[in-house]
C-alpha positions as CSV (number, residue, x, y, z in Angstrom):
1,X,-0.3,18.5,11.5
2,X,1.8,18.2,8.0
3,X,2.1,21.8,6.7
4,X,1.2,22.0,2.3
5,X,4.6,21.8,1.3
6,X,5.6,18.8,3.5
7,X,2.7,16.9,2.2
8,X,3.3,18.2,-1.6
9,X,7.4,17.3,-1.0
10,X,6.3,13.8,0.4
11,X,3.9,13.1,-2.9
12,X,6.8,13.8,-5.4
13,X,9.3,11.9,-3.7
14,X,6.9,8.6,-3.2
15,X,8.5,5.7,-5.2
16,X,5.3,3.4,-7.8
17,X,3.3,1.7,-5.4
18,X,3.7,-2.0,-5.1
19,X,1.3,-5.0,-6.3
20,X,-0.7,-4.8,-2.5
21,X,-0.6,-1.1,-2.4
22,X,-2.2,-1.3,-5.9
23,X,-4.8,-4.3,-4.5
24,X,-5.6,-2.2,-1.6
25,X,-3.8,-4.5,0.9
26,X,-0.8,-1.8,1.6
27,X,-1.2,2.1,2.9
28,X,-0.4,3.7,-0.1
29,X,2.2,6.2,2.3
30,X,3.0,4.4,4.8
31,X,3.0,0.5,3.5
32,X,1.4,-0.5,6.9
33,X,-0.5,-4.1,5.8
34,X,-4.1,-3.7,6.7
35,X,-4.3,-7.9,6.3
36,X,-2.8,-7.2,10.1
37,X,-5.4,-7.5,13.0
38,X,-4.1,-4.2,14.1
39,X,-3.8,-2.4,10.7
40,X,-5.8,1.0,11.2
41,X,-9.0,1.8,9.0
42,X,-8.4,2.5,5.2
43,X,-10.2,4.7,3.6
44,X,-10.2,5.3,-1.0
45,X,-7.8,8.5,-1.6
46,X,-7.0,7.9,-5.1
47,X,-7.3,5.9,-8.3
48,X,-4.8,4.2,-10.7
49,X,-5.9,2.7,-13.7
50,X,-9.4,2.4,-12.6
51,X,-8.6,0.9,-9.1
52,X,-8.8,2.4,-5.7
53,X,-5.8,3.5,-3.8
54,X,-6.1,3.3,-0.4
55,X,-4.3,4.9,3.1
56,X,-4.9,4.7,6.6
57,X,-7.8,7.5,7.7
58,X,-6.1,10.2,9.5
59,X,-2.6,11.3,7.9
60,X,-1.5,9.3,5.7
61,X,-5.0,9.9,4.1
62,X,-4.5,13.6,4.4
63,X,-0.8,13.2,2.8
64,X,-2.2,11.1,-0.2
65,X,-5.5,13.1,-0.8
66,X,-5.5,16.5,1.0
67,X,-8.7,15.0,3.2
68,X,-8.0,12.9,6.8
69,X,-11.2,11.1,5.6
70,X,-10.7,10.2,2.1
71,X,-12.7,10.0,-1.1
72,X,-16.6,9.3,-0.4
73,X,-16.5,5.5,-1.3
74,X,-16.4,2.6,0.5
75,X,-13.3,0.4,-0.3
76,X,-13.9,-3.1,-1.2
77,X,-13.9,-5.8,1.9
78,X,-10.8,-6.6,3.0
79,X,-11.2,-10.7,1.7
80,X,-12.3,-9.2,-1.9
81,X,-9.2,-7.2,-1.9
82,X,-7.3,-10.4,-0.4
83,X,-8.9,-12.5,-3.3
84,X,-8.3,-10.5,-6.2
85,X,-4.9,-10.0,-5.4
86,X,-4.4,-13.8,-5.1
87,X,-6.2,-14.4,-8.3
88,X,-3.6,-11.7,-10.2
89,X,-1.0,-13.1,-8.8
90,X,-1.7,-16.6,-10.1
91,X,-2.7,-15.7,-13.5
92,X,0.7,-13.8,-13.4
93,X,2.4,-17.1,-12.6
94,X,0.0,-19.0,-15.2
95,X,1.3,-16.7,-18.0
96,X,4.5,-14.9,-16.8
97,X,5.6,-13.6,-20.9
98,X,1.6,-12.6,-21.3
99,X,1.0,-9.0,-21.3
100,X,-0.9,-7.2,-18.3
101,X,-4.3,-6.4,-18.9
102,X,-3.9,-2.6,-18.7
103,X,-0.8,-3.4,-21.6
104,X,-2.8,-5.6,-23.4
105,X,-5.9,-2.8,-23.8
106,X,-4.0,0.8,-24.2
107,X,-4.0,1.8,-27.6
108,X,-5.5,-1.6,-29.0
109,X,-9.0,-0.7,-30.7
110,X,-9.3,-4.5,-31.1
């Protein structure tokens, strides 16, 4: 098993997740793609801006959260996670000079 330090070392030296990491469709530690048929369970071991990050249960769950299991919560299906990914990424192309929704809402009482 990962001793503290290695696991804290590995958690500063992690680069921003990318736009399936953040949709749940990535490991957030080890960017294996759970849309795979093999891709291991994923369990919720984090949050970003009110979304679920997820990793694969066993170690990469225990480097990202400190527990092999995870949060207790369920992630979203995989084809919900598939399908709001799609539809961001589309209303992305739609309006590539619109602000994101999380830009659009910080600091804007309106």
């Amino acid at each position: 098993m990962y001793s503290q330090e290695s696991i804290s070392g590995r958690r500063r030296g992690r680069p921003e997740p990318t736009a399936e990491t953040l949709s749940g469709l990535a490991c957030l530690v080890c960017a294996t793609d759970y849309r795979a048929a093999s891709a291991p369970e994923a369990v919720v071991v984090s949050h970003r801006d009110d979304r679920p990050l997820l990793a694969c249960r066993g170690t990469c769950a225990r480097m990202a959260g400190g527990s092999v299991d995870g949060l207790d919560e369920t992630p979203l299906p995989l084809d919900e996670r598939v399908r709001r990914h799609q539809d961001a990424a589309h209303q992305d192309a739609a309006h590539p000079d619109a602000p994101h929704e999380d830009a659009r809402h910080q600091g804007d009482p309106s």
